[in-house]
C-alpha positions as CSV (number, residue, x, y, z in Angstrom):
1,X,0.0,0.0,0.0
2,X,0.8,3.3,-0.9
3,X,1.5,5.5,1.4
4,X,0.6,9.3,1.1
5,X,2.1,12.0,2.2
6,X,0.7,15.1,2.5
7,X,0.7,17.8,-0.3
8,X,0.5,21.4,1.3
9,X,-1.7,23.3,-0.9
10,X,-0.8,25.8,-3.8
11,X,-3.1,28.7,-4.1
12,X,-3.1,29.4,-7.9
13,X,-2.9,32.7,-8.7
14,X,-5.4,33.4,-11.5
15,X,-3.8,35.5,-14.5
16,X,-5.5,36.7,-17.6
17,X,-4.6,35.1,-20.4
18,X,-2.4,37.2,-21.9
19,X,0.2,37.0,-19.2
20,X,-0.2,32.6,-18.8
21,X,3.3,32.8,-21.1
22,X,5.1,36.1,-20.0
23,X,8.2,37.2,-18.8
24,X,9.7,36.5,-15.6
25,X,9.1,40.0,-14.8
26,X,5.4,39.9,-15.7
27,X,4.8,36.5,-13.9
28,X,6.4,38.3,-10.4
29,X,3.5,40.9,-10.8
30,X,1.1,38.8,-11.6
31,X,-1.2,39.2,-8.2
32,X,-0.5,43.1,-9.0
33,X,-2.0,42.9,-12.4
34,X,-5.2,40.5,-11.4
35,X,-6.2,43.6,-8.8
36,X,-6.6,46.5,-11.0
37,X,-8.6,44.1,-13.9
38,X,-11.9,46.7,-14.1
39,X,-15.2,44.9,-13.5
40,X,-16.3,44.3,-16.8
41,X,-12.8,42.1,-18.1
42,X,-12.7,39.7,-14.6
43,X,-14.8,37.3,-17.2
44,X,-11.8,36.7,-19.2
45,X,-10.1,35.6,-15.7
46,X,-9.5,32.4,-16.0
47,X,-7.0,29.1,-13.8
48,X,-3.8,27.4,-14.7
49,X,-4.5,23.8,-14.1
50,X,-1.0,22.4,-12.7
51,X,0.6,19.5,-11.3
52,X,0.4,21.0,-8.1
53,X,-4.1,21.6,-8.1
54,X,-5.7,19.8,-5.5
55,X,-8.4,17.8,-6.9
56,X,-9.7,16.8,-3.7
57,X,-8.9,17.0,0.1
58,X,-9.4,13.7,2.3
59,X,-9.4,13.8,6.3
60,X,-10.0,10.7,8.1
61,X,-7.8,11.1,11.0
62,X,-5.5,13.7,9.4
63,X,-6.1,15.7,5.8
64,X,-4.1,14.6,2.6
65,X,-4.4,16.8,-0.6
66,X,-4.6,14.5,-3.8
67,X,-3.4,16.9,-6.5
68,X,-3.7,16.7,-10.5
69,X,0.4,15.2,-10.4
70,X,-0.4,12.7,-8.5
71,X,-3.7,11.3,-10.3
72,X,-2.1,11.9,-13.9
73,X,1.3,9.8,-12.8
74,X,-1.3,7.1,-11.4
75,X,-2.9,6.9,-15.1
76,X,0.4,6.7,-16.9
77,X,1.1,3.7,-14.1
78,X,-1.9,2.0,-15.0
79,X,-1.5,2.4,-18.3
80,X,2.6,1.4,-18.0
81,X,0.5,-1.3,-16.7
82,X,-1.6,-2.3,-19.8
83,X,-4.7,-0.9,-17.8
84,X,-6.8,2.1,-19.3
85,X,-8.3,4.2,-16.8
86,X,-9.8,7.5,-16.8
87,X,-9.1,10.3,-14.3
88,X,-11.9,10.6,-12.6
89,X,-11.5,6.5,-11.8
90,X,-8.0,6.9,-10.6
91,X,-9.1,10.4,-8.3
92,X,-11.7,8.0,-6.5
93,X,-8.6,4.8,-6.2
94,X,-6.7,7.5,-4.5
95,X,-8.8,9.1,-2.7
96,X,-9.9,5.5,-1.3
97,X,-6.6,4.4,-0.8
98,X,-5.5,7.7,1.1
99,X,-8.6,7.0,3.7
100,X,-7.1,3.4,4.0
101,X,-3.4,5.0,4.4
102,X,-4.8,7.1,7.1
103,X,-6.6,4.6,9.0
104,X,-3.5,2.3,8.8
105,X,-1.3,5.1,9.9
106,X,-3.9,5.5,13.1
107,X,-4.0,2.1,14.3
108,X,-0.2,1.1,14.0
109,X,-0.3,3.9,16.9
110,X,-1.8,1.9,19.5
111,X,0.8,-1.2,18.7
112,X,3.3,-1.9,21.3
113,X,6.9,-2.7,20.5
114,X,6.6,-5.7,21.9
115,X,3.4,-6.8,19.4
116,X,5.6,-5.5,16.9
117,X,8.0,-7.9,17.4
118,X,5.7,-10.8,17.8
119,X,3.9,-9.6,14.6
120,X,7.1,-9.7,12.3
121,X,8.2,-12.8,14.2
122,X,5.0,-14.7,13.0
123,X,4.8,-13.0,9.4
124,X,8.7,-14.3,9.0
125,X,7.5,-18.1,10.2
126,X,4.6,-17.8,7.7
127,X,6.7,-16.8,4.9
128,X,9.1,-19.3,5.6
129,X,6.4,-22.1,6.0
130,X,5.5,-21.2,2.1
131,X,8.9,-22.0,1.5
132,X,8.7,-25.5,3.0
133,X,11.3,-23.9,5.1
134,X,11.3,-24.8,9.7
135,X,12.1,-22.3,10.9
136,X,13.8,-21.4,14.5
137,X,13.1,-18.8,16.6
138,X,16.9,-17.8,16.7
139,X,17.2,-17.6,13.0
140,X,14.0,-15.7,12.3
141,X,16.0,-12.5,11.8
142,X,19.0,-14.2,9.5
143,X,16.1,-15.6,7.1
144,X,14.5,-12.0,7.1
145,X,17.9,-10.5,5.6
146,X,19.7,-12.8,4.6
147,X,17.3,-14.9,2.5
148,X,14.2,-12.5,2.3
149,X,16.5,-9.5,1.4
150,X,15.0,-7.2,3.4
151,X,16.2,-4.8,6.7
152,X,14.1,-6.0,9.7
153,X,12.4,-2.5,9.8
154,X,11.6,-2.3,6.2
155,X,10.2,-6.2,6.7
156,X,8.1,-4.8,9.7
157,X,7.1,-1.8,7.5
158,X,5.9,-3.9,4.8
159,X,3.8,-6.2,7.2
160,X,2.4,-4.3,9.5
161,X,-0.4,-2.6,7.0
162,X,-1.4,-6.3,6.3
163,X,-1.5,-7.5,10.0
164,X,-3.5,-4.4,11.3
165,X,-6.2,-4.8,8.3
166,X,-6.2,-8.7,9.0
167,X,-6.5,-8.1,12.8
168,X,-9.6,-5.5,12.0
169,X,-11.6,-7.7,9.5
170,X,-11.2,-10.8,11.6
171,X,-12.6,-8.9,14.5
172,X,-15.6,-6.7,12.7
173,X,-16.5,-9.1,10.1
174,X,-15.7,-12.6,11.4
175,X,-19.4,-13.9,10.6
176,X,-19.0,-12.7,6.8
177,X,-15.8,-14.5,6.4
178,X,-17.1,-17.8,7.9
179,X,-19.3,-17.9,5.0
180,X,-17.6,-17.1,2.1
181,X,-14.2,-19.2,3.3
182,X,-14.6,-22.9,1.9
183,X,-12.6,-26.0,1.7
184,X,-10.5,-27.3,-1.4
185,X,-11.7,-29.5,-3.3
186,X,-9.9,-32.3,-4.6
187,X,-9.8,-31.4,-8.2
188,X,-8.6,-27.7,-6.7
189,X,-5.8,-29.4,-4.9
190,X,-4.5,-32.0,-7.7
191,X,-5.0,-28.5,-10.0
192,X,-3.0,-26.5,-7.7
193,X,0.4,-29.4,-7.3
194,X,0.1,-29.5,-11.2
195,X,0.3,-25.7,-11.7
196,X,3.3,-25.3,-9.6
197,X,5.1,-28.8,-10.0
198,X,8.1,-27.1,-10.2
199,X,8.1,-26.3,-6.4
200,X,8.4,-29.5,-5.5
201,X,10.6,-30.8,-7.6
202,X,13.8,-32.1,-4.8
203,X,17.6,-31.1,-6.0
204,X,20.0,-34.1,-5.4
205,X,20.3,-33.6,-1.0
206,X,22.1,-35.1,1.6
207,X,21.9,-35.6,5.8
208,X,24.9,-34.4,7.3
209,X,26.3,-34.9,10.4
210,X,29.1,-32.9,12.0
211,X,31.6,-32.2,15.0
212,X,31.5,-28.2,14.9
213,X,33.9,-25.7,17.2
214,X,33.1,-22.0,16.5
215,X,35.7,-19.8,15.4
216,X,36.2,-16.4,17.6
217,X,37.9,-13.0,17.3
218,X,41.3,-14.8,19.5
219,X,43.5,-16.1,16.9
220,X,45.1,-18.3,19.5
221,X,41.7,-19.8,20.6
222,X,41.2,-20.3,17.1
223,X,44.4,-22.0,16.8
224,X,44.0,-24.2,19.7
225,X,40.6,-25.4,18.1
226,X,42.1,-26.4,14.8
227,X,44.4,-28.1,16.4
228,X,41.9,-30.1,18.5
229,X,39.9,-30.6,15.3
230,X,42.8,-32.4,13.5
231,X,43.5,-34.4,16.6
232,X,40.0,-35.7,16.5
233,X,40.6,-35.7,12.8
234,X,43.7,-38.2,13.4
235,X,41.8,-40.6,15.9
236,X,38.6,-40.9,13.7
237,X,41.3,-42.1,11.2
238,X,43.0,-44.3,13.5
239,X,40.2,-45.8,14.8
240,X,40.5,-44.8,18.4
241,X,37.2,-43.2,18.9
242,X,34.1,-42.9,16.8
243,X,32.3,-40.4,15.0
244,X,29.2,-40.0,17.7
245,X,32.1,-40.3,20.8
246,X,33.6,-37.6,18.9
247,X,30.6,-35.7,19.2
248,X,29.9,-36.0,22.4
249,X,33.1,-34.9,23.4
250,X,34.2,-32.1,21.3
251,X,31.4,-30.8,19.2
252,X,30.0,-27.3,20.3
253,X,26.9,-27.0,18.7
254,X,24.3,-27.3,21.1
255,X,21.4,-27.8,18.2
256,X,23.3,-31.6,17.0
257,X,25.7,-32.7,20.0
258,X,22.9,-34.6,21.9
259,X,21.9,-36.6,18.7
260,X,25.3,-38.1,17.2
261,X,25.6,-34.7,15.2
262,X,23.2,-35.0,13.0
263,X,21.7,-31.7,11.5
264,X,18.0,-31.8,11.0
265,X,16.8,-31.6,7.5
266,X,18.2,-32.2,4.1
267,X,20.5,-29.9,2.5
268,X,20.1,-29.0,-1.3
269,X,22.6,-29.1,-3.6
270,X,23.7,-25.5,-4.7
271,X,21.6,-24.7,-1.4
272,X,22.1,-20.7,-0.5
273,X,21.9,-21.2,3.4
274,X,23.8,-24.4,3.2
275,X,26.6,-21.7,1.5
276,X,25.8,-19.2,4.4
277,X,26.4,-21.7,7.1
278,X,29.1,-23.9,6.0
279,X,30.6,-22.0,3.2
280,X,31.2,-22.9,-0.5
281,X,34.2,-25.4,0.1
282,X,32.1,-27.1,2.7
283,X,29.1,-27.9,1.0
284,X,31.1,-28.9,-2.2
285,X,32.8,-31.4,0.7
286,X,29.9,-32.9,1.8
287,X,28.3,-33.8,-1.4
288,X,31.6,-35.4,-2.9
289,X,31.3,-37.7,0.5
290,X,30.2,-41.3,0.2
291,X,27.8,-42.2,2.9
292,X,29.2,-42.9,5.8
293,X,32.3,-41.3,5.5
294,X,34.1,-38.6,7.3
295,X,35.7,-35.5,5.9
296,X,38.5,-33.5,6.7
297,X,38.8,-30.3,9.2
298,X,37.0,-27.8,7.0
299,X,36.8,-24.3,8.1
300,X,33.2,-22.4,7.6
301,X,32.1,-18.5,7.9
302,X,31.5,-19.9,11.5
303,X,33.8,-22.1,12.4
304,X,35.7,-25.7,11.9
305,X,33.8,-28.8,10.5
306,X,34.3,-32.7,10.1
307,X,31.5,-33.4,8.2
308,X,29.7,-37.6,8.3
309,X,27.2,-37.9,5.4
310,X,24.7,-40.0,6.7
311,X,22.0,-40.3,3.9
312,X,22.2,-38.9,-0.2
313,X,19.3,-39.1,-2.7
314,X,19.1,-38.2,-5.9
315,X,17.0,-35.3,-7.6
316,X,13.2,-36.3,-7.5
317,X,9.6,-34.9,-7.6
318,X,7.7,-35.2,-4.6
319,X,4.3,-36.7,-5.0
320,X,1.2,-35.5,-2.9
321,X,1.4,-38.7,-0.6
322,X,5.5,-37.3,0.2
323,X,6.5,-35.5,3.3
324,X,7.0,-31.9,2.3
325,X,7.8,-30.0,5.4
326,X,8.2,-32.0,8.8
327,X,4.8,-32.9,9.9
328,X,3.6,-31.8,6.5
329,X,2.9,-34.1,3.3
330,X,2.4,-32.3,0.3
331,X,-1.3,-32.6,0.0
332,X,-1.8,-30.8,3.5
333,X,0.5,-28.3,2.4
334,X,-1.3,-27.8,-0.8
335,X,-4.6,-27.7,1.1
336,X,-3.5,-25.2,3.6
337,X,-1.5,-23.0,0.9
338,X,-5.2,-23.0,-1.2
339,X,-7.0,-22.2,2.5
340,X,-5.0,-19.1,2.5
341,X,-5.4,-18.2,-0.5
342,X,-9.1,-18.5,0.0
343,X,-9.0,-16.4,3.3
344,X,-7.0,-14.1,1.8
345,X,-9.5,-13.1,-1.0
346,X,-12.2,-13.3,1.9
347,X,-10.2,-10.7,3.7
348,X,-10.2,-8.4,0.5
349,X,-13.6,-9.3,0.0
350,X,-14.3,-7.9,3.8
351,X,-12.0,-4.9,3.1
352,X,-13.8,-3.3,-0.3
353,X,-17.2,-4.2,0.5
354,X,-17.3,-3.4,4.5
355,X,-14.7,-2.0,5.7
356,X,-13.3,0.7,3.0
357,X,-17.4,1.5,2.9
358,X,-17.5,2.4,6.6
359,X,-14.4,4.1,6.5
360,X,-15.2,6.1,3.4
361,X,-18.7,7.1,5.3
362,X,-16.7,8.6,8.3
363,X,-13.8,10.4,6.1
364,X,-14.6,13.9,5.0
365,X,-13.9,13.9,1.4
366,X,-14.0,17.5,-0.7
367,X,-13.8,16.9,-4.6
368,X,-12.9,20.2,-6.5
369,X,-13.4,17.7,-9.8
370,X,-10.6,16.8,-12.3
């Protein structure tokens, strides 16, 4: 959603005209020249229409000016767009839209910080559940910038007009979207996996286990770690101690040492958060492993490896029946994905026939035409 800022209004002087193209000199004196007009030539008076001439005022909770500039650089938008629309239809979008802004700017007021937080924390688990993607609490904010691309504020900017509507049609309207919000049908489902087959369509993946120690800004603690690791390294060779006694002992990652260091999930070939967390020359280590066996020390953006592969598969498509997301199969993530999507176009439903309505009623809207 837009937002709108206000436009401080432009009185327009009115000229006669014969001085609309003068000088610069004439132009300073126009408001000189308008007061001595006599009586009888003020009907040859007549307005510049600019980019700056308010078209209409809107004041719901504050007042914002839509002016000619901005309604013209909507139509050439819509029109960028392959959308014909006259002025007069994008002057009421705005004008709707600036009521929406307005009550959007009013509520976000009377969240806390700590909703905020909660709010962003569930939009990010959302997102990532789309994705097929678990995620932890602890990496909400990596997968917000480092995979989403965004700063956490301009994330929470971007969500926070959604939440606030979705909290206020779920509350006003909740009989109205009982009604219109259906199940999936089979046929919608099947249609729905067909249409994007592509997403579920597995890269070549392994299970990895490892024994991690983090790396440190104190180049001797680092040192001492490396050392340790290619110790260990040496006796997994030898056959003095194996990998999960390994584990127990030296690994320091508290998320795989209790279960024989194995890392939950799969990880995807040419995977960007495999990358992120055990760099380029670690992943390309893991997948030339052979199940079962052990790499060498490899040092990661975070620290030293010895990676064990403990399963591979090949590249596959999932079928509907197939495990998608843990706990998930396919089919229930299909069927959820299309509930969404059905709630979602209940909620804009809500919002254009109830809501927007209401608020338009309240708002005091002056048109001064087009």
């Amino acid at each position: 959603m837009k937002k709108f800022l206000i436009v401080f209004l432009v009185f327009l002087t009115l000229v006669s005209p014969v001085f609309a193209g003068g000088s610069k000199e004439k132009e300073e004196k126009k408001e000189e020249v308008i007061t001595v007009l006599p009586e009888s030539e003020k009907s040859s008076v007549t307005s510049i229409t600019t980019s700056t001439t308010v078209l209409a005022t809107v004041k719901l909770y504050s007042e914002t000016q839509i002016t000619k500039g901005m309604v013209d650089e909507y139509v050439a938008a819509a029109k960028e767009a392959g959308e014909e629309i006259t002025a007069q239809e994008a002057l009421e979008t705005l004008i709707a839209q600036s009521v929406y802004a307005q009550y959007i700017e009013n509520e976000a007021k009377n969240i806390s910080d700590e909703d905020l937080q909660k709010y962003v924390a569930q939009a990010a688990l959302s997102v990532a559940s789309q994705y097929g993607i678990n995620l932890e609490a602890d990496k909400i904010s990596d997968f917000i910038t480092n995979t989403l691309g965004y700063s956490i504020q301009d994330f929470a900017n971007l969500v926070l007009p959604q939440i606030i509507a979705e909290k206020a049609l779920t509350e006003k309207y909740a009989d109205f979207l009982k009604e219109i919000i259906t199940d999936p049908t089979e046929e919608q489902i099947e249609k729905t996996y067909n249409d994007n087959i592509d997403l579920f369509k597995i890269n070549e993946s392994v299970r990895v286990a490892h024994i991690f120690m983090p790396i440190t800004d104190n180049a001797s603690d680092n040192a001492t770690k490396l050392s340790t690791m290619t110790s260990v390294k040496a006796k997994l060779n030898a056959g003095t101690i194996t990998f999960e006694k390994a584990v127990s002992d030296y690994s320091q990652d508290s998320g795989s040492n209790t279960n024989g260091g194995v890392i939950s999930g799969w990880l995807e070939k040419d995977s960007a958060l495999g990358v992120q967390y055990f760099g380029e020359e670690g992943v390309k280590a893991i997948f030339n492993l052979a199940v079962g066996q052990i790499s060498n020390v490899i040092e990661g953006p975070s620290g030293y490896h010895i990676f064990k592969l403990i399963a591979h598969r090949d590249a596959y498509t999932l079928s509907l029946d197939d495990e998608y997301a843990e706990g998930y199969t396919v089919k229930q993530f299909l069927t959820e994905a299309i509930l969404e999507e059905f709630y979602n176009q209940a909620l804009s439903i809500a919002l254009n026939e109830k809501l927007l309505p209401e608020l338009m009623e309240q708002a005091t809207i002056t048109r001064t035409g087009v």
